[in-house]
N, C-alpha and C positions, 0 to 999 in steps of 0.2 A: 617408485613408479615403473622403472623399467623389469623390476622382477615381475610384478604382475603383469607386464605386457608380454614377456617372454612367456608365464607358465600360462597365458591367456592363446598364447600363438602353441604352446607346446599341445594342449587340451584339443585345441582346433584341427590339431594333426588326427585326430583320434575319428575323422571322417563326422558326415552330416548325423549321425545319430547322438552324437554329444550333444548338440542342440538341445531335442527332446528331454535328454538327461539332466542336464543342466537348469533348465525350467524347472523340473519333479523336485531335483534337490532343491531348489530355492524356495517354489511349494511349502515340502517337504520340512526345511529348517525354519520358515516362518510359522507355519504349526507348533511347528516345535516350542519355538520362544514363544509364542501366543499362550500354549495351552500351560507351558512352565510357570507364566504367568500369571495367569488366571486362577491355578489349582494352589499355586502356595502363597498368592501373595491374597486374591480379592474373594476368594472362597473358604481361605482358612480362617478357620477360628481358635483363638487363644484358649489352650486349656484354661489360664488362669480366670478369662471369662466364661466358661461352661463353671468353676466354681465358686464363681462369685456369685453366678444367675442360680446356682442351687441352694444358695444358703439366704440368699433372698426368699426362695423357695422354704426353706425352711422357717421362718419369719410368717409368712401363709401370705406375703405382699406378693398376689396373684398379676397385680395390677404394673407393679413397677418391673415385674418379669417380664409380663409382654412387650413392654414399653421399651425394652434394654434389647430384645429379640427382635423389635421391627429395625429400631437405631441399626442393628449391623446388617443383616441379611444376608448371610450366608447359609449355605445347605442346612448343616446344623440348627442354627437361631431359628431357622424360616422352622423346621421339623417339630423344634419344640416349643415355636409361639402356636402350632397347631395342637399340641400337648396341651396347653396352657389354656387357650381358648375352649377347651374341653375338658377341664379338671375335674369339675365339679360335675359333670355327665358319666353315664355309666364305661365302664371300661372298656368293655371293646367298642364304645363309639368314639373313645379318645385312641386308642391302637390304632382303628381304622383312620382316624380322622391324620393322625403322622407317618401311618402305609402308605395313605396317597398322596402327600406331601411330600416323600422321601421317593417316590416313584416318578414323580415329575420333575425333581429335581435331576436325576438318572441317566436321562439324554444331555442335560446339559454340562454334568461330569464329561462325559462322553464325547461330548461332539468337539468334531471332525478329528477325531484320532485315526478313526477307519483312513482318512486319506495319507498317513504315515505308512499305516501297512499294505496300500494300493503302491506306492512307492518301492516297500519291500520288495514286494513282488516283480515290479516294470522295473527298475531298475538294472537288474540280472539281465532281463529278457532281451532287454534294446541294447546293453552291453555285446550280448550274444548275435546280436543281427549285426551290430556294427562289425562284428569278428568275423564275421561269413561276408560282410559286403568288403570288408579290405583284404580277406584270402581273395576273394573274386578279382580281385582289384589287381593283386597279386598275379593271379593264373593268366589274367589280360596280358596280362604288361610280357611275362614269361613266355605267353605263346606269339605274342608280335616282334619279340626282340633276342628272345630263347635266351643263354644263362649267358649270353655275352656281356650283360649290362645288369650286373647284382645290384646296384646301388638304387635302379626305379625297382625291382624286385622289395625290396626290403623297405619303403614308403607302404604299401599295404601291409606286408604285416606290422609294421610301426604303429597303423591305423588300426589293425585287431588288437592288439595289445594292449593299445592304449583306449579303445571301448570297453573290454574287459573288463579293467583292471577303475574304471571311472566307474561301469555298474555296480562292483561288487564293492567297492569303496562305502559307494550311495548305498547300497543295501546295507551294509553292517553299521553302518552309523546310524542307520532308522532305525535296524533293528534293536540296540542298544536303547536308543529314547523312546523306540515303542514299548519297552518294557518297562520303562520306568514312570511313561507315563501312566502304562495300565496299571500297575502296581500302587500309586497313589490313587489314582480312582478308586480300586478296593479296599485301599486303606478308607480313603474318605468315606466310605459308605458301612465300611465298618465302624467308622468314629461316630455316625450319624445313628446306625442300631446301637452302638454302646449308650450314648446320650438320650435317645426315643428310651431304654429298656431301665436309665438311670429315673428319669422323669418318672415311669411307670413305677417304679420303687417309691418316689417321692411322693407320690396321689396317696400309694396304698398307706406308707405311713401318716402322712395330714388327717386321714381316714380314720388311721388309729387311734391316734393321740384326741382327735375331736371326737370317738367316742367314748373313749378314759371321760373328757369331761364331761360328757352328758351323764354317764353313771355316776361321777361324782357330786354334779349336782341333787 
């Protein structure tokens, strides 16, 4: 308890602009865990259920497809119960009908990641203001006392140092999980076109095979 009151009181030295920073990061890392959460635990889907749901597909049990694709609802399931509900319509009304499904899902991959890299960016910045108000801080103290008294000299820059060094802290740590969140997002939306483009393979062959047996009859 008393380490965190010290590095609580060390931070504090770092002038009133730590405040602002301090807010962005906490922001900033609740994002973070929110959207970590959201993208791998309540939005992912199990390859092993993309194929199970295909080979059901195969089987032509159109019905228990859908039924397994509302059960989860994720990006994916939700893309291709929109597949599924258009199997048997002509082709591009079933492509279109999973474009706009996988377009509306998009924003909510997305959202509020933009406010990690708003952080990115302020971060640095108010760092940088706090370093100019504790050199000022500094030249005060200097022109009221001149070099007689080094010890209040060296309390502002103590304070630019220590905003610096809190900014660019907060920016490289964002920077790192904004990358990695954006990174799953494309992954995601690429596993969503792999599965819309898998399903479209799936129609075209049911297609086939149902016309093998009409000629065969």
């Amino acid at each position: 308890m008393s380490s965190i009151i010290s590095s609580f009181e060390f931070m504090m030295k770092g002038g009133f602009m730590m405040v602002p920073m301090l807010i962005s990061a906490l922001i900033a890392l609740t994002v973070i865990l929110e959207r970590m959460y959201v993208l791998q635990r309540i939005y992912w889907t199990s390859p092993k259920w993309i194929s199970k749901l295909f080979q059901t597909l195969k089987s032509e049990d159109l019905k228990k497809a859908a039924e397994s694709c509302r059960k989860l609802n994720t990006p994916i399931s939700a893309v291709l119960l929109a597949g599924i509900e258009h199997f048997d319509n002509p082709i591009d009304e079933m492509e279109l009908s999973m474009k706009n499904r996988a377009e509306s899902w998009v924003p909510l991959l997305e959202q509020r990641i933009e406010w990690i890299d708003t952080v990115i960016t302020a971060a640095p910045l108010m760092g940088l203001l706090g370093t100019i108000t504790g050199m000022m801080s500094s030249f005060e103290v200097l022109s009221q006392k001149g070099v007689n008294d080094p010890n209040a000299i060296t309390g502002g820059v103590a304070e630019a140092l220590i905003a610096t060094a809190t900014g660019l802290v907060i920016a490289l740590v964002c920077l790192v999980a904004y990358n990695f969140l954006t990174t799953k997002v494309k992954f995601m939306i690429y596993e969503i076109e792999s599965a819309a483009s898998h399903l479209v393979e799936a129609r075209l062959s049911a297609h086939r095979r149902q016309g093998k047996k009409r000629e065969n009859q």
